[in-house]
C-alpha positions in Angstrom: -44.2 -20.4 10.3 -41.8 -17.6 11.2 -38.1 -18.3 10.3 -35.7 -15.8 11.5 -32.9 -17.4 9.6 -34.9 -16.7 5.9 -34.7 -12.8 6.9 -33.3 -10.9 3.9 -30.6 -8.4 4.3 -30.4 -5.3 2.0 -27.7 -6.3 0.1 -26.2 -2.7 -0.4 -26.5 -1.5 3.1 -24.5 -4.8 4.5 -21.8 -4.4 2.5 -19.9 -2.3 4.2 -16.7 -1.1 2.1 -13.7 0.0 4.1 -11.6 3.1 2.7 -8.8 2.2 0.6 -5.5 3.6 1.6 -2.0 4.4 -0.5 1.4 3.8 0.6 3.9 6.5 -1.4 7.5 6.5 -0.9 9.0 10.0 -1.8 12.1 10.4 -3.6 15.3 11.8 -1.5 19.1 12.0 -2.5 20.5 9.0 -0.1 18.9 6.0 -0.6 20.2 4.2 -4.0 17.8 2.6 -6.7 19.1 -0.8 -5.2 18.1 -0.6 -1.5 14.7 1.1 -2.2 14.0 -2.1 -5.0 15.1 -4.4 -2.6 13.2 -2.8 0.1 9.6 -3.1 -1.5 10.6 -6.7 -2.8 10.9 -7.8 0.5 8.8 -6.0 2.3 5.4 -5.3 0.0 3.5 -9.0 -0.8 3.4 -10.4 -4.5 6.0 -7.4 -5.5 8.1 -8.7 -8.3 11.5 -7.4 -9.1 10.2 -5.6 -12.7 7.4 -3.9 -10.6 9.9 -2.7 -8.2 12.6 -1.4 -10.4 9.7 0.3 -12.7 8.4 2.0 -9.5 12.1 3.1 -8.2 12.2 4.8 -11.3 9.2 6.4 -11.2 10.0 7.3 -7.5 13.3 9.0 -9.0 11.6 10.8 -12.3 8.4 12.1 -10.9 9.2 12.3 -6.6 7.4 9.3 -5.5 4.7 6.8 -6.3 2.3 4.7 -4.5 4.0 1.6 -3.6 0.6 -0.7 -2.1 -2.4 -0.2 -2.4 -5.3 -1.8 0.9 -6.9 -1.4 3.8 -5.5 0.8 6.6 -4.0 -1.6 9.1 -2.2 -3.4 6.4 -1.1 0.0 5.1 0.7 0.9 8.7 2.5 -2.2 8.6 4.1 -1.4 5.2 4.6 2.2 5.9 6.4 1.3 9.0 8.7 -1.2 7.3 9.8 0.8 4.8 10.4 3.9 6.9 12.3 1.6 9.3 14.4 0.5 6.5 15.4 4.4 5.4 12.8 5.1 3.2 11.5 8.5 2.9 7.6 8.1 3.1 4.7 10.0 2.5 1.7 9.9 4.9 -0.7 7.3 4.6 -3.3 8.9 2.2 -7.0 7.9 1.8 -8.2 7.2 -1.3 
């Protein structure tokens, strides 16, 4: 007897992976070490205050870094926060 629901799928072809995007913020010379750590501890999830001092500084020393990590509508909704607050920000980038 024919079951339809016993039908195997190729594991590999339905597992579809969605691109990873970045969020960067870019360094500038008007937002202070304090708004932009209190910016991504409010605004990116399960941020804690280390991480975002660490990556402040690293946003300061090297001209930006990549602030989240995820898929791409999750991406826009950080990278608009952040630029709403005064954040400089780099385009979403692809990974």
């Amino acid at each position: 007897m024919f079951n339809s629901l016993s039908t195997v799928l190729d594991q590999k072809k339905s597992r579809v992976k969605y691109p990873e995007v970045r969020v960067i913020v870019l360094d500038d010379s008007f937002n202070t070490f304090q708004h932009v750590a209190n910016c991504l501890l409010k605004i990116i999830p399960d941020m804690s205050e280390k991480k975002a001092w660490d990556l402040t500084i690293k946003v300061d020393k090297t001209g930006s870094a990549e602030v989240w990590r995820g898929n791409l509508e999750q991406a826009e909704l950080y990278h608009e926060q952040l630029f709403s607050k005064g954040l400089t920000m780099a385009p979403i980038e692809k990974t």
